[in-house]
Steps between C-alpha positions, in 0.01 A plus 500: 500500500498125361563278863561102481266351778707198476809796563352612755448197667910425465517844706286422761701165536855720507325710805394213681818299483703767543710338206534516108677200541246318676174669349687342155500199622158471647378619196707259270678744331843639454683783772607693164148459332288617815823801560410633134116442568519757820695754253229437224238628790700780648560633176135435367392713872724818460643396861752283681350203766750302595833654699867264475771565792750268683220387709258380220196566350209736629201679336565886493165749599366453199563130455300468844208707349515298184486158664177661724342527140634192354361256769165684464532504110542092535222453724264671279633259194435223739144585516439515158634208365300365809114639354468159322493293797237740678247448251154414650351186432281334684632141363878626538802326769520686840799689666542524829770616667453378889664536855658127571146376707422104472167608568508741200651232248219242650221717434660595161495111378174462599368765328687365197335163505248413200148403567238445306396839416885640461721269274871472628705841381860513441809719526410687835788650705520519891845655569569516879678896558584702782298796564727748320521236189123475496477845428791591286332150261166725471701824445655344236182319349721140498211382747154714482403351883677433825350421831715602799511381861671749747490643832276747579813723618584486107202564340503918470841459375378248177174740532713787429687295215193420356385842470786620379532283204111539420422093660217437674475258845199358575472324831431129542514461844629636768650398895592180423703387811910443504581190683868331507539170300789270666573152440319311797840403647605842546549652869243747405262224464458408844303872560154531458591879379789696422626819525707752344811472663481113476587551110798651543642223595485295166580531148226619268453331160336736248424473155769627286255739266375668775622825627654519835273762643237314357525217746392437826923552567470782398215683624597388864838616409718192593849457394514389084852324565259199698364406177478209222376620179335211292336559169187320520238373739631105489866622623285710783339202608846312521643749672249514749446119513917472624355634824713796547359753278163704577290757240233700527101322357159595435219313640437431113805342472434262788298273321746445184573161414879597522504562860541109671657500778450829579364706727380838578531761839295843508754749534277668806655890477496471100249802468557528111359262259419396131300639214441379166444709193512466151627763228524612188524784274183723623482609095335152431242284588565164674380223205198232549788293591665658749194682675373110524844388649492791753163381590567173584810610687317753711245179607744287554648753735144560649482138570810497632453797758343242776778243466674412833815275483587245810827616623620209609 
């Protein structure tokens, strides 16, 4: 058996649209050219995939079983022509794929600044991910680190995930307290504290990578249909800065250079709160540079631990 991977990649398209038509045309190439590629394979496997009726397309029993083998066929690919960029070097550009944390990126930039000692070094990556993104980037070797922030309520589910894709988690720190950021002119700003119930009042704004039941939302199961999703931490800050919108903060984030004219509530029956970990695949060794970047997150989250923030 001789199988295109590119071929296989037109199938997987077909079974996700739900479409020749449109698979052809996300893939840039013709309906008739992509109809005789899907004979080509059928004929190649012994076996029909794909079923035609008045209704449309579908993938028969065995089409279903051979798209189970094809995505798993891909991601293997994926990792391979990903080895090169996981080469070890102690003078080569850091990945990191990281949960969207100002105080994460801040501690990342100043890690990165030269000095004496360490020259300037180019062509480093932060990419900000949701928690299921951070892991499915280190599955797939695009990014050979991630550092996630999540609620404790989460973290035997990403534990589990971990395990069962051979990662390893190793905690940063843990019970870092939830607190409710607001812009100081909302009505929620006139409390000292809040409470549960108070949130379920106001619209949520949550960052758009980030999993539902992921968020603070989410684990206090309020209503998704009160909520603006924004992609990025600026549009958060607008959002909360109109004065109507409210989201859930660490007492890292407090501090963040982003947050004027803001303010911050303890959320005072919030019994769940944050931990940080990093990962990676538990077959390798973190480098020189990215045990040294741990490091100096794991003070800077040490120094951090005492930090108290005037409510206002």
């Amino acid at each position: 058996m001789n199988l295109n991977i590119r071929h296989l990649e037109y199938i997987l398209e077909i079974y996700r649209c739900g479409s020749i038509n449109k698979a052809a045309q996300k893939c840039y190439i013709s309906q008739p050219h992509l109809s005789k590629i899907v004979k080509d394979v059928e004929q190649e496997l012994g076996f029909e995939i794909i079923q035609r009726d008045r209704s449309g397309l579908s993938f028969n029993r065995n089409g279903l079983y051979f798209i189970d083998s094809v995505e798993k066929i891909l991601q293997e690919t994926q990792k391979i022509e990903n080895i090169p960029r996981m080469e070890d070097s102690d003078n080569s550009s850091m990945h990191v794929a990281g949960s969207p944390s100002g105080f994460i990126m801040q501690a990342f930039l100043e890690f990165r600044k030269p000095s004496q000692s360490v020259p300037f070094r180019g062509g480093d990556i932060f990419k900000e991910c949701g928690l299921q993104e951070i892991i499915q980037q280190i599955v797939m070797r695009e990014t050979p680190l991630g550092i996630m922030v999540m609620f404790a309520g989460v973290v035997s589910k990403y534990a589990s995930i971990a395990k069962n894709y051979n990662l390893s988690l190793d905690l940063l720190r843990d019970n870092v307290p939830v607190y409710l950021a607001m812009s100081q002119r909302h009505p929620l700003a006139t409390k000292e504290t809040v409470r549960i119930e108070d949130l379920e009042h106001y619209p949520f704004v949550l960052d758009s990578h980030v999993d539902y039941d992921d968020t603070v939302a989410g684990i206090l199961e309020l209503q998704e249909t009160n909520v603006l999703y924004v992609s990025n931490r600026a549009s958060r800050y607008d959002a909360l800065r109109s004065g109507y919108y409210i989201c859930h903060a660490s007492q890292l984030t407090m501090h963040e250079a982003g947050c004027e004219g803001l303010c911050f509530r303890e959320i005072e029956d919030m019994r769940d709160t944050l931990s940080i970990y990093s990962v990676k695949d538990a077959s390798r060794p973190y480098s020189v540079r990215e045990r040294e970047f741990l490091d100096y997150l794991s003070e800077r989250l040490r120094q951090d631990q005492g930090y108290k923030k005037d409510r206002r």
